[in-house]
N, C-alpha and C positions, 0 to 999 in steps of 0.2 A: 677510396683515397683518390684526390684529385692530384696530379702535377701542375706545376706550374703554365706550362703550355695550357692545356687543358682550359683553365680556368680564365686565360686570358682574352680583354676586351678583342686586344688586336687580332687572336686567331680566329675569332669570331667575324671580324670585319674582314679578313680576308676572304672565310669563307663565302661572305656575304658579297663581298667584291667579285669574284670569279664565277660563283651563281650567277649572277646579273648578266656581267659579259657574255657568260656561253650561252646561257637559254636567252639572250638578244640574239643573238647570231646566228645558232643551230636548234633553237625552240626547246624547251621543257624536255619531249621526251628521245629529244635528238641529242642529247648531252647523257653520262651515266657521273654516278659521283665520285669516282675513280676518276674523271677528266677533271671535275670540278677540284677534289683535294691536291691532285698533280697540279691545277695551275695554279691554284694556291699555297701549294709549297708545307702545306699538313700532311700529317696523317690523318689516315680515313678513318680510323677509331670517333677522330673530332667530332664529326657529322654528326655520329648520336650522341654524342656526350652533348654536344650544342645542340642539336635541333631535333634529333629523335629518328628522322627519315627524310627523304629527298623532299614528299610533302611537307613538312616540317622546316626545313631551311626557304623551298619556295613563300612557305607564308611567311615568313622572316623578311626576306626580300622585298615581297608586296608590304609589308607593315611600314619598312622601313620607310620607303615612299611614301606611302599613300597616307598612315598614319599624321603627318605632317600639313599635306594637302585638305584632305579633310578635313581636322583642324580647322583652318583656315578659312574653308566653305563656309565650316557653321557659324566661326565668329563673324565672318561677313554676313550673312543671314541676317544673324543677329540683329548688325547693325540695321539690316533695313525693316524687320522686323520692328524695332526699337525706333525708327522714321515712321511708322507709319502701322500703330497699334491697334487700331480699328480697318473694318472696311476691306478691298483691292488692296495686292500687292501690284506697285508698276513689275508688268511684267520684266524688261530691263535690266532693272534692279535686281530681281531673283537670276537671271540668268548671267551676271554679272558675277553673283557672288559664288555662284557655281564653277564659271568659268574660268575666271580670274588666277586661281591658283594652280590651276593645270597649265596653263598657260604661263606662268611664271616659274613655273618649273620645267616643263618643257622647252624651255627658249633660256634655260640658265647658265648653259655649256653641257659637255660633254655626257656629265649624268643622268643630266636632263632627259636627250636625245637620247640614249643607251635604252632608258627605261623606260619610254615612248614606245621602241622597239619591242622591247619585252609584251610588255603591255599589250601590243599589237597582236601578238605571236601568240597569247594567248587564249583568243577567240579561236584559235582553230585546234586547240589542246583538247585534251579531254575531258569532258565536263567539271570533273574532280577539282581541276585549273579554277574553274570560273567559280563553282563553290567559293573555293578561298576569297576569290574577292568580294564577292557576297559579304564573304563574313566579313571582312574590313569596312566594307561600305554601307552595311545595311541599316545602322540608325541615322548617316546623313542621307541614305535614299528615302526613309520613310519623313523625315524633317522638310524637304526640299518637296517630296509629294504632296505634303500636306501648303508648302506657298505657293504654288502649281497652281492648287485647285482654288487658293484665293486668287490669284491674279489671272487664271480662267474661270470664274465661277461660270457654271450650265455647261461648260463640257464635260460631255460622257466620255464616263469609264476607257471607253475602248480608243475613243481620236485622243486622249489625253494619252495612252498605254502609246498608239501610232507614232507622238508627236514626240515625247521624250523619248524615245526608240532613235527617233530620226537626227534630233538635238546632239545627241553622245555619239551618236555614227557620224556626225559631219564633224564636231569638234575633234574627236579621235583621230579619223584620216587624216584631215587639218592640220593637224598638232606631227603627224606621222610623216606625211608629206614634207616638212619645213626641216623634220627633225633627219631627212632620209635626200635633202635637197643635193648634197654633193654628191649620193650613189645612184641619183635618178638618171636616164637616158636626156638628153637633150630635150627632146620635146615634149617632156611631163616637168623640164626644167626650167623652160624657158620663161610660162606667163609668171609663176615667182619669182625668177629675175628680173623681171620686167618692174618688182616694186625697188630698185636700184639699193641692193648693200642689204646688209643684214636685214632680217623682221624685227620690225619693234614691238615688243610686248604690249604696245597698246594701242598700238595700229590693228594689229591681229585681231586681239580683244573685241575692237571694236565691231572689224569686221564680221567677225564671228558672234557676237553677241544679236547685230540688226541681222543678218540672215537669218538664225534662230528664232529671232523674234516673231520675224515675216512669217516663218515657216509654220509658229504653233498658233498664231493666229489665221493660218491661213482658210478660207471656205473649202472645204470639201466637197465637191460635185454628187450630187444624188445620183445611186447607178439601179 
C-alpha cells in the first residue's frame, strides 16, 4: 500500500533536488542519504520507495539532466546529418551539435551551474559513478563516434580515442570554470572577466567549438 506522500511527483523532486545540491558540494560519497532526506524534508523510507538506493536516486539525478541534453545532441546531429547525406561531415558542424546543449545548459542559471559541479565531481567518484553515465550517454556516444569518423575519415583508432578524450576534457573544465567563476581566486578569475559581463552562450560556443576543432585536427609529431 502506497500513501499519498509516497507516491508524490513533488517528493520525488525534492529528493532529486537535494541529491543534486549535496553531492555538488560535498561529492557522491561525501553525502549519506540521511543528509539528503533531512534536507529534503522526507522521510528516508522515500529513498527506496522512489529510487531503490543511493545509486539508484544518483541515476535519477543524472537522467534528469542529461536525458534532455542528449536529446538534444542527437537531434542536432540529425540535422547535419540530414545537410549533408553523403560524403565528410564538416567537422564544426558535428562538434557544434555536440556541444551546443552542454553549453546551453550550463550557462542557463543556477541549475545549470549546480550540475556542472556535480558532474565535475564525479570523475573522482568511484567508478560505479561514471558507470551510470555511461549508461545515460552510451547510444549518443556511439552515434556521435560514428560522425567523428566521417568528418575524420584515416584517423586511427587510437589519435581519434586521444582527440575525443581531450575535446570533453576541455569543454568540461570550460563549462566548470564559467560555471565556478564567482568561487574562483582572483587570478584563475580575472582573464574571464576580461570578456566584460556575463558569457554568452554563443560566444563560448564558439570559442569552444574552433579550439576543438584545431585540436582534433591537429598533426601529431612522430616520437
Amino acid at each position: 500500500m502506497t500513501s499519498p506522500d509516497a507516491s508524490s511527483s513533488d517528493t520525488r523532486t525534492k529528493l532529486l533536488d537535494a541529491a543534486e545540491m549535496m553531492m555538488a558540494r560535498q561529492g557522491v560519497s561525501g553525502v549519506t542519504l540521511r543528509e539528503i532526506t533531512d534536507s529534503a524534508g522526507v522521510n528516508l523510507a522515500l529513498v527506496k520507495y522512489h529510487f531503490e538506493s543511493k545509486d539508484g536516486l544518483l541515476e535519477a539525478v543524472l537522467r534528469r539532466r542529461l536525458e534532455p541534453i542528449n536529446t538534444r545532441r542527437l537531434a542536432l546531429l540529425e540535422e547535419v546529418e540530414k545537410r549533408h547525406p553523403a560524403g565528410n561531415l564538416p567537422l564544426e558542424e558535428v562538434l557544434t551539435a555536440l556541444i551546443r546543449p552542454a553549453v546551453e545548459m550550463g550557462l542557463s542559471g543556477k541549475d545549470g551551474r549546480q550540475f556542472l559541479k556535480l558532474f565535475g565531481r564525479i570523475f573522482s567518484e568511484p567508478a560505479s559513478c561514471m558507470q551510470l553515465i555511461r549508461k545515460q550517454m552510451g547510444t549518443m556516444i556511439k552515434l556521435f563516434d560514428a560522425a567523428f569518423e566521417r568528418a575524420l575519415p584515416g584517423m586511427t583508432a587510437a589519435d581519434m580515442g586521444w582527440r575525443k578524450m581531450a575535446t570533453l576534457g576541455v569543454v568540461q573544465h570550460s563549462l566548470l570554470m564559467l560555471a565556478m567563476m564567482d568561487e574562483l581566486p582572483l587570478h584563475l578569475r580575472l582573464p574571464i572577466k576580461l570578456l566584460k559581463g556575463p558569457p554568452k552562450p554563443e560566444k563560448v560556443l564558439a570559442q569552444l567549438v574552433a579550439f576543438c576543432a584545431a585540436g582534433m585536427r591537429a598533426e601529431v609529431p612522430e616520437t
